[in-house]
DOLOMI-956403 format. One line per field, with one value per residue (C-alpha): chain; y, x negated, z. Coordinates in steps of 0.02 Angstrom, whole numbers. Layout:
<rs>
chain	[A; ...]
c2	[Y; ...]
c1	[X; ...]
c3	[Z; ...]
</rs>
This chain:
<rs>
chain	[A; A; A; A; A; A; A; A; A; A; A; A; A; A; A; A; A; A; A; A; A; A; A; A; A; A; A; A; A; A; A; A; A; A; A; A; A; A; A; A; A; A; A; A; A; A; A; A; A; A; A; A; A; A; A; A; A; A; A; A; A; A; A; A; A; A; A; A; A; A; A; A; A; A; A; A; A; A; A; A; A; A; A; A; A; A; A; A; A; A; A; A; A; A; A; A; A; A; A; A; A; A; A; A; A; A; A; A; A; A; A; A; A; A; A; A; A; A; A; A; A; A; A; A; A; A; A; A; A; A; A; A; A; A; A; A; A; A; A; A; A; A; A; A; A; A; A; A; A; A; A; A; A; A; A; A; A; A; A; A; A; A; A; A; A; A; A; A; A; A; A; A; A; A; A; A; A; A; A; A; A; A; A; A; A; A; A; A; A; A; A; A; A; A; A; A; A; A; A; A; A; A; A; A; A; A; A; A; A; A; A; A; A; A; A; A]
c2	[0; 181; 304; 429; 288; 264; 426; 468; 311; 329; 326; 243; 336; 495; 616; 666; 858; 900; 967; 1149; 1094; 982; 1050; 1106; 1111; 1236; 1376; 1375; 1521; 1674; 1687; 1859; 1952; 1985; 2138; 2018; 2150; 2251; 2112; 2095; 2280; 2332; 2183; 2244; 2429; 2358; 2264; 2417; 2538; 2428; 2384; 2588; 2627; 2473; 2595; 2727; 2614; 2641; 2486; 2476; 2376; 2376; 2277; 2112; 2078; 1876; 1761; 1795; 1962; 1981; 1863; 1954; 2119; 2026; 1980; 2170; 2227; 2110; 2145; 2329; 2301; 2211; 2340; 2479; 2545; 2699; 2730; 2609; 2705; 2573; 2674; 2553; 2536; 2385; 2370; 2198; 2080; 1917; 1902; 1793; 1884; 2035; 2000; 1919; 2061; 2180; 2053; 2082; 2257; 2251; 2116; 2235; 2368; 2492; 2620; 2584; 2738; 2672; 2810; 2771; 2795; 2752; 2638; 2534; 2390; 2256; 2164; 2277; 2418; 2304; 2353; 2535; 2495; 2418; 2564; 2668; 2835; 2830; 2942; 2952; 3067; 3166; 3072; 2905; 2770; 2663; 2528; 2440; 2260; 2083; 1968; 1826; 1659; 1500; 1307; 1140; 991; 879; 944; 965; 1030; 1151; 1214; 1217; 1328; 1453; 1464; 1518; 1638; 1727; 1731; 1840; 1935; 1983; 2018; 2134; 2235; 2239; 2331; 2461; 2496; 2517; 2634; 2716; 2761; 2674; 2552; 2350; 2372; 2514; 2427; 2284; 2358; 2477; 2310; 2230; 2383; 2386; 2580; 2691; 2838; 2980; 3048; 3174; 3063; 2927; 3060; 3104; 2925; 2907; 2804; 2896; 3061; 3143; 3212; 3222]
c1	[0; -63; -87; 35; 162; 156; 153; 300; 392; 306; 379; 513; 679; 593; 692; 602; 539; 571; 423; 422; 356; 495; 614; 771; 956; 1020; 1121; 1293; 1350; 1423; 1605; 1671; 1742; 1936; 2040; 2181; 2266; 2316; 2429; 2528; 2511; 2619; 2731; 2763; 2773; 2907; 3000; 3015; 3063; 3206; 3258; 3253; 3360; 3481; 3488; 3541; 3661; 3542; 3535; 3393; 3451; 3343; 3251; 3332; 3502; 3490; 3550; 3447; 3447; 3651; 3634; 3533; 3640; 3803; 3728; 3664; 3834; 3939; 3806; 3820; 4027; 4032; 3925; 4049; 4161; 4054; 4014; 3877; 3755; 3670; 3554; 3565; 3419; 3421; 3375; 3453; 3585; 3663; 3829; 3875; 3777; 3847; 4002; 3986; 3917; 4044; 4163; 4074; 4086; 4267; 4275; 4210; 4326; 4178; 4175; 4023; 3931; 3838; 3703; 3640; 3467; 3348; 3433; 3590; 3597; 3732; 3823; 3742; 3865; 3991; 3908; 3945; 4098; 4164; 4111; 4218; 4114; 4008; 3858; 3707; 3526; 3535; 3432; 3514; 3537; 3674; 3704; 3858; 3851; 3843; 3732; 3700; 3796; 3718; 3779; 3765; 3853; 4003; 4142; 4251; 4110; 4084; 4249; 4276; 4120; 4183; 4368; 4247; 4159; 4283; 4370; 4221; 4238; 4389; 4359; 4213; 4346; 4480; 4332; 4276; 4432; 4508; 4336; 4338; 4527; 4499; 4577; 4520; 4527; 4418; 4277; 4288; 4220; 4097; 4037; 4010; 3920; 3824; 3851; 3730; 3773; 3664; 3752; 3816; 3931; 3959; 4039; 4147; 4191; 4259; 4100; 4024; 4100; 3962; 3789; 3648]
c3	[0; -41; 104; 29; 24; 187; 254; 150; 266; 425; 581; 510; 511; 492; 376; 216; 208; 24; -44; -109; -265; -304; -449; -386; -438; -527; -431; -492; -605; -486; -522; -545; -405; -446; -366; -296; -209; -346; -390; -214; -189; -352; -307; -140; -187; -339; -194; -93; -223; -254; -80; -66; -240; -182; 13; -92; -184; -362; -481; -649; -796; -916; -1052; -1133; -1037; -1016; -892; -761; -776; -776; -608; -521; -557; -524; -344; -335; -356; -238; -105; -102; -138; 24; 126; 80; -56; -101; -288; -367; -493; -629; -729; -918; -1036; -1140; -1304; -1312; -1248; -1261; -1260; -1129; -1005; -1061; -1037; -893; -807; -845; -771; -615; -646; -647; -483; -360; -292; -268; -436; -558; -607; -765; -837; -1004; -1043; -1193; -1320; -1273; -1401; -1426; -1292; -1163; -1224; -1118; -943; -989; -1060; -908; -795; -709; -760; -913; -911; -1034; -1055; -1214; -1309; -1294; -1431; -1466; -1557; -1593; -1660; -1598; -1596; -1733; -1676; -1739; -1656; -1695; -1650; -1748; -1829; -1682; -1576; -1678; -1707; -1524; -1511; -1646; -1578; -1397; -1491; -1580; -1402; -1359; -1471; -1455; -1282; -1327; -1457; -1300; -1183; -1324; -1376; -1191; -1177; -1302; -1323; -1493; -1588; -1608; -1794; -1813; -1652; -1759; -1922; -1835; -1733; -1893; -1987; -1838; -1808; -1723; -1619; -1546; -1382; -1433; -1566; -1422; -1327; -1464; -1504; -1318; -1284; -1139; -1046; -999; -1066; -933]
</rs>
């Protein structure tokens, strides 16, 4: 046996020293540092911003009406109906809608006993013209847009399926006609053809068409 053998084993159970000399692993790439709490901050500061608009009895609609969207609204609304029944203002801004939501919301609108206050903003496109519709004082900025039309329908399914889905849908929209037209002071015929021209109105002409009552 060589002597550096055995000094490298001797006393037994002696732990080896690594030697200095010895090549050693490489370190492990630094990750980057991350600002984490930007994240949670604007969450929280979102969350209380709405927690103080709801206090004041304020909803924000705005971007693509949808299912979860017209939910959350709907629970909004019979929240704040249940605390009291002192006006509700919901400030609208949505450049789309689907129609279900849509109408479901303004449903809700017309559940509650509290008056909805709806202020339209931006562009109001589609279905969403429903929510403000529905509202018990119509309001809009000066340099709204809206747009009346409905959306394309497309199904599929059998035969009967699908004739069941287009007797639904025409249901609908005759139920978005009734709401205009009650609006607007209008009649069916005429919120028919201007929903299928797809008609655009500044606000000044969506005051004159009975549309809103009020220009901000």
């Amino acid at each position: 046996m060589h002597l550096n053998e055995t000094a490298a084993t001797w006393p037994p159970g002696r732990p080896e020293i690594p030697s200095p000399w010895a090549p050693q692993p490489p370190s492990p790439a630094p990750q980057p540092i991350l600002p984490s709490w930007l994240e949670p901050t604007a969450i929280t500061l979102e969350r209380e911003l709405a927690d103080r608009l709801l206090q004041q009895r304020v909803i924000l609609v705005s971007g693509h009406l949808d299912d979860p969207l017209a939910s959350h609204v709907a629970a909004q609304l019979l929240l704040l109906d249940a605390h009291s029944n002192d006006p509700i203002k919901l400030h609208l801004s949505a450049t789309d809608a689907e129609l279900e939501p849509a109408l479901a919301l303004a449903a809700a609108i017309d559940l509650i006993t509290s008056p909805v206050h709806v202020v339209a903003r931006g562009t109001v496109r589609g279905p969403a013209v429903l929510v403000l519709a529905a509202a018990a004082q119509r309001e809009a900025h000066r340099h709204t847009t809206f747009v009346l039309s409905t959306p394309d329908y497309t199904a599929e399914g059998t035969a009967d399926e699908l004739t069941a889905l287009a007797d639904q849908h025409e249901h609908q929209l005759a139920r978005v006609r009734d709401l205009i037209a009650t609006a607007t002071g209008r009649a069916a015929t005429e919120i028919a053809a201007d929903l299928a021209t797809g008609k655009v109105l500044s606000a000044d002409e969506a005051k004159e068409y009975g549309l809103v009552s009020r220009l901000l």
